[in-house]
Backbone as XML, in Angstrom:
<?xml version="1.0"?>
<chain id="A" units="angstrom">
  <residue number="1" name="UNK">
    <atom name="N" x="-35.566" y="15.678" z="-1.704"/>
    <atom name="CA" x="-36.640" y="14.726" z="-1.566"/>
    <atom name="C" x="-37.638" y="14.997" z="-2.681"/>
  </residue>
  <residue number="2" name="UNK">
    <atom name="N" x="-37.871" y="13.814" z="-3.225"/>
    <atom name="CA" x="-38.952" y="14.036" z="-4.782"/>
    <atom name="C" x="-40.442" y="13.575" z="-3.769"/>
  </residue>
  <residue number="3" name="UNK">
    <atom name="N" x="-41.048" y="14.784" z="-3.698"/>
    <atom name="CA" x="-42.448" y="14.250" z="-3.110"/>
    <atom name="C" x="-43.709" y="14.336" z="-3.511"/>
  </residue>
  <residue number="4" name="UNK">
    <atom name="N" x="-43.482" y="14.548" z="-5.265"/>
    <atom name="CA" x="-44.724" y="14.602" z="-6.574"/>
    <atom name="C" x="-44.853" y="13.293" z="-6.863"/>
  </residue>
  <residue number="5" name="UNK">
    <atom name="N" x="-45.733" y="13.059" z="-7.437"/>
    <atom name="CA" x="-45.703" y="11.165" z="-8.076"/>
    <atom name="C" x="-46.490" y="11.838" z="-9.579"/>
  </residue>
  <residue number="6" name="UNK">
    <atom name="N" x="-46.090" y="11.074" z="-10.233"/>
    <atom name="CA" x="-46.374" y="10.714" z="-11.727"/>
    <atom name="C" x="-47.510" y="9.977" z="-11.893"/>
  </residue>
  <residue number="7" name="UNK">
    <atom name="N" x="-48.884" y="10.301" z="-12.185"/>
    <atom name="CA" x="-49.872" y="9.189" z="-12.393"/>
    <atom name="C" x="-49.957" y="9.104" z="-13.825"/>
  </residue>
  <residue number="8" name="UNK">
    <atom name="N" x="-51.307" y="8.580" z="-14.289"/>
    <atom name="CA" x="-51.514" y="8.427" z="-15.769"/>
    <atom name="C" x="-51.559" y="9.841" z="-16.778"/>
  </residue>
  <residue number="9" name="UNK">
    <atom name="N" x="-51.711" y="11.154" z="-16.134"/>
    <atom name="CA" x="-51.625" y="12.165" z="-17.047"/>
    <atom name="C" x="-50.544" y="13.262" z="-16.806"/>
  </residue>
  <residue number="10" name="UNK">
    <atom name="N" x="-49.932" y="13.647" z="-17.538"/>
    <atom name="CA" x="-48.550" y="14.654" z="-17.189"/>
    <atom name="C" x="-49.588" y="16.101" z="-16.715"/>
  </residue>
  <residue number="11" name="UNK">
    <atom name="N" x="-50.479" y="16.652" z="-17.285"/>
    <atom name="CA" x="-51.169" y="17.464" z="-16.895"/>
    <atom name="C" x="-51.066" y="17.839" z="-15.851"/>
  </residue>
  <residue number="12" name="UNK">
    <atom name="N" x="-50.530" y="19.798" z="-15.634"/>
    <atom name="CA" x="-50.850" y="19.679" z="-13.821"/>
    <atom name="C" x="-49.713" y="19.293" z="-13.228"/>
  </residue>
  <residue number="13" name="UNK">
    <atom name="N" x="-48.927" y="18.273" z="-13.718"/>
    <atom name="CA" x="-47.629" y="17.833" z="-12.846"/>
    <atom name="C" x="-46.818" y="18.752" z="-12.819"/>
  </residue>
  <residue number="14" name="UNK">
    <atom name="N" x="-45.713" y="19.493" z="-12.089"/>
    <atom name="CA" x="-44.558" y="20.089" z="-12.291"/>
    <atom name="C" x="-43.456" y="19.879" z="-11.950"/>
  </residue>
  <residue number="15" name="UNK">
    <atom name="N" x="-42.305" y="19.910" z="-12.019"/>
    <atom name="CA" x="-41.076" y="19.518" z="-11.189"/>
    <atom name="C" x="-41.263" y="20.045" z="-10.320"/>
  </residue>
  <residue number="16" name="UNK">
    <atom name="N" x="-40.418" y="19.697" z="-8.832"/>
    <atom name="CA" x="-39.998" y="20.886" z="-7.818"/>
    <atom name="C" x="-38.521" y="20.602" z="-7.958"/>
  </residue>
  <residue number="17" name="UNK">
    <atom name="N" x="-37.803" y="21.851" z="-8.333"/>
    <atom name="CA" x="-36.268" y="21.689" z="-8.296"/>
    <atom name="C" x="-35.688" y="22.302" z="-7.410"/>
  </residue>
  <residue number="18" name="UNK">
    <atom name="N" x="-35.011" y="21.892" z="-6.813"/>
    <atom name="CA" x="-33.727" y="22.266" z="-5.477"/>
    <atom name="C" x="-32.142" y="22.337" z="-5.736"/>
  </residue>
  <residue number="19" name="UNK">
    <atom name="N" x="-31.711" y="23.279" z="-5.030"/>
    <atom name="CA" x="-30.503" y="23.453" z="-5.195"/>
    <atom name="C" x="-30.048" y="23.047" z="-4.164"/>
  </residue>
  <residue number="20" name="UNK">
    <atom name="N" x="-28.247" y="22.124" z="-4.360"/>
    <atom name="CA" x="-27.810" y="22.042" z="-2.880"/>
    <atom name="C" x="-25.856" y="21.861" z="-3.007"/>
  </residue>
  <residue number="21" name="UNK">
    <atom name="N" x="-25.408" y="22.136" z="-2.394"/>
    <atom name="CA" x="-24.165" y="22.056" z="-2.424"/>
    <atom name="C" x="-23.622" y="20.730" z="-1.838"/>
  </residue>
  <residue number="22" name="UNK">
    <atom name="N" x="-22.577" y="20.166" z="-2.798"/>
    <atom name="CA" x="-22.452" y="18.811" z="-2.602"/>
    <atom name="C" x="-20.686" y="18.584" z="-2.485"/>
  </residue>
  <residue number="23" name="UNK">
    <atom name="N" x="-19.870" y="18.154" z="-1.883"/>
    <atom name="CA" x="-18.200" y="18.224" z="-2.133"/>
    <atom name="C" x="-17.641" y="17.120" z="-1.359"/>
  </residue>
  <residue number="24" name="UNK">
    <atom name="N" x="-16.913" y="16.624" z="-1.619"/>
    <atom name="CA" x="-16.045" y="15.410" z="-0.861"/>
    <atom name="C" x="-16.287" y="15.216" z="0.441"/>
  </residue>
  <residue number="25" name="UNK">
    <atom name="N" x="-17.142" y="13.554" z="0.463"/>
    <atom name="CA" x="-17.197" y="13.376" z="2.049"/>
    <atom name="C" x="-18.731" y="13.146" z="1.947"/>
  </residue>
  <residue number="26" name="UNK">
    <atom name="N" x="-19.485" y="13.725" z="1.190"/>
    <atom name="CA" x="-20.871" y="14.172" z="1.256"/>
    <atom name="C" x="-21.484" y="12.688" z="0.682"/>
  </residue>
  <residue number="27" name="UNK">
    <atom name="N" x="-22.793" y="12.410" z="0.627"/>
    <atom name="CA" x="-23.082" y="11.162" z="0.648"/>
    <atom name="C" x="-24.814" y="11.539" z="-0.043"/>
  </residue>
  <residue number="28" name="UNK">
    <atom name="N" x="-25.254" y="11.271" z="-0.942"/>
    <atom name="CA" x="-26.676" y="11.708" z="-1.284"/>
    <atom name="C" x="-27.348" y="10.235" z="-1.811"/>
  </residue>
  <residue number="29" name="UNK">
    <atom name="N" x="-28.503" y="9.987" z="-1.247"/>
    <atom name="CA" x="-29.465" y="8.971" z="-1.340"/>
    <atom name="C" x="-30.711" y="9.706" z="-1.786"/>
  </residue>
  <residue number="30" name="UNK">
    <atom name="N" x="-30.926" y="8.658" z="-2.753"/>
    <atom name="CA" x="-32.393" y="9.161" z="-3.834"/>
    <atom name="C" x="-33.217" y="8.039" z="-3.436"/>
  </residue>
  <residue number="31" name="UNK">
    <atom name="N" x="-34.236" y="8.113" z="-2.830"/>
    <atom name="CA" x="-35.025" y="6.529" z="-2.141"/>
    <atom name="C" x="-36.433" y="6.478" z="-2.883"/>
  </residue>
  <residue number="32" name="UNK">
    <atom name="N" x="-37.213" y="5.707" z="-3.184"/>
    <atom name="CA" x="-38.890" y="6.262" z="-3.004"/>
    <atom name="C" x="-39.069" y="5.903" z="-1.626"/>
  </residue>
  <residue number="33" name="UNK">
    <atom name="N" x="-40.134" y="6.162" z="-1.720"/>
    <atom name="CA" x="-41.076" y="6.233" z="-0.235"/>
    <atom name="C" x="-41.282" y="4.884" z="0.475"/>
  </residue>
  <residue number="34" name="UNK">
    <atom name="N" x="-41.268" y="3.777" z="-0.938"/>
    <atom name="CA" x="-41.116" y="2.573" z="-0.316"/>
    <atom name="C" x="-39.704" y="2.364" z="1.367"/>
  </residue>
  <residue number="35" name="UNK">
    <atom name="N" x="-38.756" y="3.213" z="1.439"/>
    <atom name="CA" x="-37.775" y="3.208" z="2.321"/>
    <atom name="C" x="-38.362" y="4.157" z="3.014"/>
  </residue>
  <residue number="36" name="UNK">
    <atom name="N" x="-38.514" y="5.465" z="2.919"/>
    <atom name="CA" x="-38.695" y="6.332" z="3.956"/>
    <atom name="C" x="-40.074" y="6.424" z="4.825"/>
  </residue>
  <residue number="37" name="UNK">
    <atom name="N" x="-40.907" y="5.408" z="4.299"/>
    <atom name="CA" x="-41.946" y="5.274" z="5.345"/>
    <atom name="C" x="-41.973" y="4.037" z="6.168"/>
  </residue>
  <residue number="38" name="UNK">
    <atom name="N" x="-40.592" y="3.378" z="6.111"/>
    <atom name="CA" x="-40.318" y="2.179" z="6.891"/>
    <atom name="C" x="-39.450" y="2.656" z="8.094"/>
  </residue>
  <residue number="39" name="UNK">
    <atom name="N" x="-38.451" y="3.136" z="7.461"/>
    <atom name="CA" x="-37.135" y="3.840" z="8.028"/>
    <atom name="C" x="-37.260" y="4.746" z="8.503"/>
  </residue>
  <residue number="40" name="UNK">
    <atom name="N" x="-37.318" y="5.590" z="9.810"/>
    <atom name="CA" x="-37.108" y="7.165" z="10.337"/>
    <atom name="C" x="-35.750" y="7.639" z="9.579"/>
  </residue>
  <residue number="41" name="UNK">
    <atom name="N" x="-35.756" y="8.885" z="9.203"/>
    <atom name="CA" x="-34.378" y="9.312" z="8.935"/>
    <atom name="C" x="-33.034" y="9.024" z="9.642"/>
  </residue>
  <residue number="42" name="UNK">
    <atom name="N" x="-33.302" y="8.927" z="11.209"/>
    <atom name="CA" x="-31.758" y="8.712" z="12.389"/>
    <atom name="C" x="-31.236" y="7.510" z="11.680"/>
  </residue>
  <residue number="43" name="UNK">
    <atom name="N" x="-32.023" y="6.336" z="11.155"/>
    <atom name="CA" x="-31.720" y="4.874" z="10.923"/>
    <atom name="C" x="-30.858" y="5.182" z="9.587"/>
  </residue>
  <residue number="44" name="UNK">
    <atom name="N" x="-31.754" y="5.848" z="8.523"/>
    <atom name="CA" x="-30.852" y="5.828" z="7.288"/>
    <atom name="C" x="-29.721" y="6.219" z="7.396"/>
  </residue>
  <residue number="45" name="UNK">
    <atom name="N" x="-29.873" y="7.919" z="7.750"/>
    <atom name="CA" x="-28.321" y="8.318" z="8.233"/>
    <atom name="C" x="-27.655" y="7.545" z="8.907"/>
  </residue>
  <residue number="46" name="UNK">
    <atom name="N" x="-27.909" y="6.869" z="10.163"/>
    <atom name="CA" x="-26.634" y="6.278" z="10.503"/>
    <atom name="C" x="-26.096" y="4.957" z="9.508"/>
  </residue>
  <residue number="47" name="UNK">
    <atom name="N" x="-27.061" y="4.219" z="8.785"/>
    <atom name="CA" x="-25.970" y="3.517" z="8.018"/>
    <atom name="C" x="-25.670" y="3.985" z="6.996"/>
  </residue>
  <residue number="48" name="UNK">
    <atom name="N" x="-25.801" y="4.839" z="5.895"/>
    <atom name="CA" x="-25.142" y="6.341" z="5.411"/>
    <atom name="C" x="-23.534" y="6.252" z="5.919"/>
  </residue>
  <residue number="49" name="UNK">
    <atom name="N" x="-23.677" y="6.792" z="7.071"/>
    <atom name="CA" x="-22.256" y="7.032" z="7.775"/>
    <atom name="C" x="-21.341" y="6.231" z="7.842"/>
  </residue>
  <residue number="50" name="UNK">
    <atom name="N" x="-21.830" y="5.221" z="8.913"/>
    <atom name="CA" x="-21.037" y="4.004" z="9.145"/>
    <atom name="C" x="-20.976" y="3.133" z="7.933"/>
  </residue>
  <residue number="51" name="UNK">
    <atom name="N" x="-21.587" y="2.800" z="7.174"/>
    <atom name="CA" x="-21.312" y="1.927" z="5.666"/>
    <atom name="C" x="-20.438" y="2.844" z="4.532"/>
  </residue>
  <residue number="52" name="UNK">
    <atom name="N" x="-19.446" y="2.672" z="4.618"/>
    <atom name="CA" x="-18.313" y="3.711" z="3.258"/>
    <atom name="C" x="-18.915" y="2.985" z="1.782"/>
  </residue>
  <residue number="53" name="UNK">
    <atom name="N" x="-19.236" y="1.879" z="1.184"/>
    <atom name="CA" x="-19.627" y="1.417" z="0.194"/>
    <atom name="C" x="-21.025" y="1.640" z="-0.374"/>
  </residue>
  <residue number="54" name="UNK">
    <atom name="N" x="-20.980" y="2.424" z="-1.509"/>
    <atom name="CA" x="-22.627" y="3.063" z="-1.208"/>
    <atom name="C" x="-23.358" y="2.022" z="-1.970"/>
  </residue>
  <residue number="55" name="UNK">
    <atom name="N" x="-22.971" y="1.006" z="-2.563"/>
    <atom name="CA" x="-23.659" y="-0.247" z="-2.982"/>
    <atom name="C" x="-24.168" y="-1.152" z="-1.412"/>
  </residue>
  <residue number="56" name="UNK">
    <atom name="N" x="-23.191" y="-1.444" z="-0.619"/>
    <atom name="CA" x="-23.599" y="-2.241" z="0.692"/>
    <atom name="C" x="-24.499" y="-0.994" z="1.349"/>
  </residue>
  <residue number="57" name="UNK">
    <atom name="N" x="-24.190" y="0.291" z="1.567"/>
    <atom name="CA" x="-25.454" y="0.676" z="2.282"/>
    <atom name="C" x="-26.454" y="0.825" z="1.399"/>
  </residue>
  <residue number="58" name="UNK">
    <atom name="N" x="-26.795" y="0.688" z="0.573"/>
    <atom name="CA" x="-28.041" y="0.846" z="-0.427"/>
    <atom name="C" x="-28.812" y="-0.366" z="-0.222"/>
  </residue>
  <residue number="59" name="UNK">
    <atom name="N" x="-28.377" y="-1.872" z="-0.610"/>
    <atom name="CA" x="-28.560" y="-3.033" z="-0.379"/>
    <atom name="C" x="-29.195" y="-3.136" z="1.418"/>
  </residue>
  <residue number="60" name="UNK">
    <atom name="N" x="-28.077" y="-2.767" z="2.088"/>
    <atom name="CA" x="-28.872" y="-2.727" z="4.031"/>
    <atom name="C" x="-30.051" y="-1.686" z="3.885"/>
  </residue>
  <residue number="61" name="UNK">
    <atom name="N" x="-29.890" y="-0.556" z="3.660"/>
    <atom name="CA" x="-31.305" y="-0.062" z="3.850"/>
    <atom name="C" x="-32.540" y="-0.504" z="3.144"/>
  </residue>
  <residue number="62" name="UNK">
    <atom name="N" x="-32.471" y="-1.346" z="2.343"/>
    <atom name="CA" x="-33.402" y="-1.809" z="1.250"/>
    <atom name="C" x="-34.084" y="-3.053" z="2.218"/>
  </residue>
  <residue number="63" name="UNK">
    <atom name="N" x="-32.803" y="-3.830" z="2.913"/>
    <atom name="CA" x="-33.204" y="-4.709" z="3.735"/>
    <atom name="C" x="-33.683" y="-4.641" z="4.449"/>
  </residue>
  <residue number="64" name="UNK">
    <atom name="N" x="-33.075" y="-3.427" z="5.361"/>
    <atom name="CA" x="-33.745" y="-2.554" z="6.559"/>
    <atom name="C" x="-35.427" y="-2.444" z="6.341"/>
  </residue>
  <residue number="65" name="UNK">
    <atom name="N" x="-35.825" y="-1.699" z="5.404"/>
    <atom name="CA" x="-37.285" y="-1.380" z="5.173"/>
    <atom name="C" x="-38.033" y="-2.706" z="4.846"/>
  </residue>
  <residue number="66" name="UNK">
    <atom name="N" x="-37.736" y="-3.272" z="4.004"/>
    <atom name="CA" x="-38.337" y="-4.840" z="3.913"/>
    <atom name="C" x="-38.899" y="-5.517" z="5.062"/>
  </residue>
  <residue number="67" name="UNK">
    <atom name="N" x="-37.377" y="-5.250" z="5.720"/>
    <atom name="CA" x="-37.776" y="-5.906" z="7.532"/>
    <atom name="C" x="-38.052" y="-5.637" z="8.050"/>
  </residue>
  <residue number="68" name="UNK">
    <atom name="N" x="-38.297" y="-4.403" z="8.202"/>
    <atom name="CA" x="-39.720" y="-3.441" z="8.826"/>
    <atom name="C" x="-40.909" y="-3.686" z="8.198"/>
  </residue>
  <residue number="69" name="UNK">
    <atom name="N" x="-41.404" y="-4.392" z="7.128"/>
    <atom name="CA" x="-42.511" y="-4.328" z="6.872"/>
    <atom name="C" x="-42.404" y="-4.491" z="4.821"/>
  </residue>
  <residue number="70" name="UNK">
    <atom name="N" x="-41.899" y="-3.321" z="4.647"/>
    <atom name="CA" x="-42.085" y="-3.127" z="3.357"/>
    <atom name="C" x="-43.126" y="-3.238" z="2.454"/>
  </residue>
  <residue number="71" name="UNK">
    <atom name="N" x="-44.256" y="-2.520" z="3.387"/>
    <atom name="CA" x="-45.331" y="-2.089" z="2.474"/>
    <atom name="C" x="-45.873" y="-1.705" z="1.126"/>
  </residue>
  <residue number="72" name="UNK">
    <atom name="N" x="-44.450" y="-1.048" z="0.676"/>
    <atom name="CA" x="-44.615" y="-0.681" z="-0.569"/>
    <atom name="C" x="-43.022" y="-1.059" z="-1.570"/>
  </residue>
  <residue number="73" name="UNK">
    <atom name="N" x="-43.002" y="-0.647" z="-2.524"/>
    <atom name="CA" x="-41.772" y="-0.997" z="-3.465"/>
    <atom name="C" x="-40.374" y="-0.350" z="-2.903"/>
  </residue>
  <residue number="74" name="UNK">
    <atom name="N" x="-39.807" y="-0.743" z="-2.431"/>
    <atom name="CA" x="-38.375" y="-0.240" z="-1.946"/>
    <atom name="C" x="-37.300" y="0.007" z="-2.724"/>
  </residue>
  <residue number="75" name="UNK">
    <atom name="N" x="-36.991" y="1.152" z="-3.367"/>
    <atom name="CA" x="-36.152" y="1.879" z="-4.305"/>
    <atom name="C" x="-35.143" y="2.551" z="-3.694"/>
  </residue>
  <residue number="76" name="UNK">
    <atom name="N" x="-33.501" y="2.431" z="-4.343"/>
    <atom name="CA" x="-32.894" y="3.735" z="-3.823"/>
    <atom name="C" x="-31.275" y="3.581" z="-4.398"/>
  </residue>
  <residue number="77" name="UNK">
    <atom name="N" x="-31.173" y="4.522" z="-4.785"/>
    <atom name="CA" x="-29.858" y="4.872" z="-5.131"/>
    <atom name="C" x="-28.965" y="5.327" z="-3.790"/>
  </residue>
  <residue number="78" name="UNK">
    <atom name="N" x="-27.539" y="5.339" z="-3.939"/>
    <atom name="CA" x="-26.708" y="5.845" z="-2.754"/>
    <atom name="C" x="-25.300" y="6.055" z="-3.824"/>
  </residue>
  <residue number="79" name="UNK">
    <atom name="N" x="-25.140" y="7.958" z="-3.574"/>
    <atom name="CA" x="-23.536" y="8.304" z="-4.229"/>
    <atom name="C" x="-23.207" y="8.809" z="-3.433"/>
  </residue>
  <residue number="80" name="UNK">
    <atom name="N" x="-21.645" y="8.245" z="-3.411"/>
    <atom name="CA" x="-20.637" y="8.995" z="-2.303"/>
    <atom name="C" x="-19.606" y="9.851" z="-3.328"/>
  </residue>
  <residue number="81" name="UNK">
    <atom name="N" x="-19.529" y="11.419" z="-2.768"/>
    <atom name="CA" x="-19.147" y="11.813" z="-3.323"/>
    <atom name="C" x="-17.478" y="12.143" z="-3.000"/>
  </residue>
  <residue number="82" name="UNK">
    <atom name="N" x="-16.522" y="11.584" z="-3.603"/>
    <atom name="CA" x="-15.172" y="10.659" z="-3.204"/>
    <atom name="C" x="-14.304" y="12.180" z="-3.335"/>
  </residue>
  <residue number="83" name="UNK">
    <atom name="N" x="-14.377" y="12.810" z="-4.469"/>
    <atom name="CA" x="-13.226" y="13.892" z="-4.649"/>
    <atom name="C" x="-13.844" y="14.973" z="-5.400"/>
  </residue>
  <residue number="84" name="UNK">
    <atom name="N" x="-13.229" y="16.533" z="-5.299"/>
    <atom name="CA" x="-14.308" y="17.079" z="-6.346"/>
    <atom name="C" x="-12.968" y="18.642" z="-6.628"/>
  </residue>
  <residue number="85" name="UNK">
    <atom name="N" x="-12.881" y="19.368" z="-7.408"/>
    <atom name="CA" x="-12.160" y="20.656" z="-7.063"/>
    <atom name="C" x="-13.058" y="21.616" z="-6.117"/>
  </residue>
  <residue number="86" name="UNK">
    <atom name="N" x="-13.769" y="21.119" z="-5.588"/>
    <atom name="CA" x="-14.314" y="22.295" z="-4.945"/>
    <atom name="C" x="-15.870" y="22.153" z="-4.675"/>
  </residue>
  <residue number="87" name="UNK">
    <atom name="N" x="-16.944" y="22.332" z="-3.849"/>
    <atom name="CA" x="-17.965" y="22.317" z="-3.608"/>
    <atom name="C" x="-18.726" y="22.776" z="-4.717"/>
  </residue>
  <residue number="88" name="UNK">
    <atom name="N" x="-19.594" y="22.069" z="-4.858"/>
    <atom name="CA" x="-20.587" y="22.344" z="-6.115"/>
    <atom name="C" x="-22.160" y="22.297" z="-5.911"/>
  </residue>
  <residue number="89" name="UNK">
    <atom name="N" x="-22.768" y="23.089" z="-6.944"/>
    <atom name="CA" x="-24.387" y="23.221" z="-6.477"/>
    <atom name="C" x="-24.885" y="22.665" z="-7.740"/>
  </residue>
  <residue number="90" name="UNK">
    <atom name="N" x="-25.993" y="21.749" z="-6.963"/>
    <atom name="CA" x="-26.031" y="21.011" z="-8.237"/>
    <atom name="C" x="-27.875" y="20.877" z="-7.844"/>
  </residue>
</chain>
């Protein structure tokens, strides 16, 4: 979860970087906040799960938050991660 924002001066800003292990099956969504302050997490995850196409669940949760309200700009990537040699930290 990216939970710094970028204003008008880089000053002061820093990354926060995380490590996480990722391998076939696994599913990672990059959202802004525009989604996750519409959406509780149970909602995303479950269409995560149940949606295999990470273009159609990207598109529904986008809708999802909208139709909740969509207060703010609704952003989000969705990769499914299909095959790999082996679990990776990335």
């Amino acid at each position: 979860m990216i939970t710094n924002s970028v204003g008008g001066s880089i000053q002061g800003i820093e990354a926060e970087v995380n490590k996480l292990t990722i391998g076939p099956g696994d599913v990672i969504l990059l959202c802004s906040n525009g989604m996750t302050s519409m959406l509780p997490d149970a909602p995303i995850a479950e269409v995560l799960r149940a949606e295999p196409d990470p273009a159609a669940a990207c598109r529904r949760l986008i809708d999802e938050a909208n139709a909740a309200g969509g207060r703010d700009n609704v952003t989000g990537i969705v990769a499914r991660i299909e095959a790999a040699p082996g679990p990776r930290t990335v």
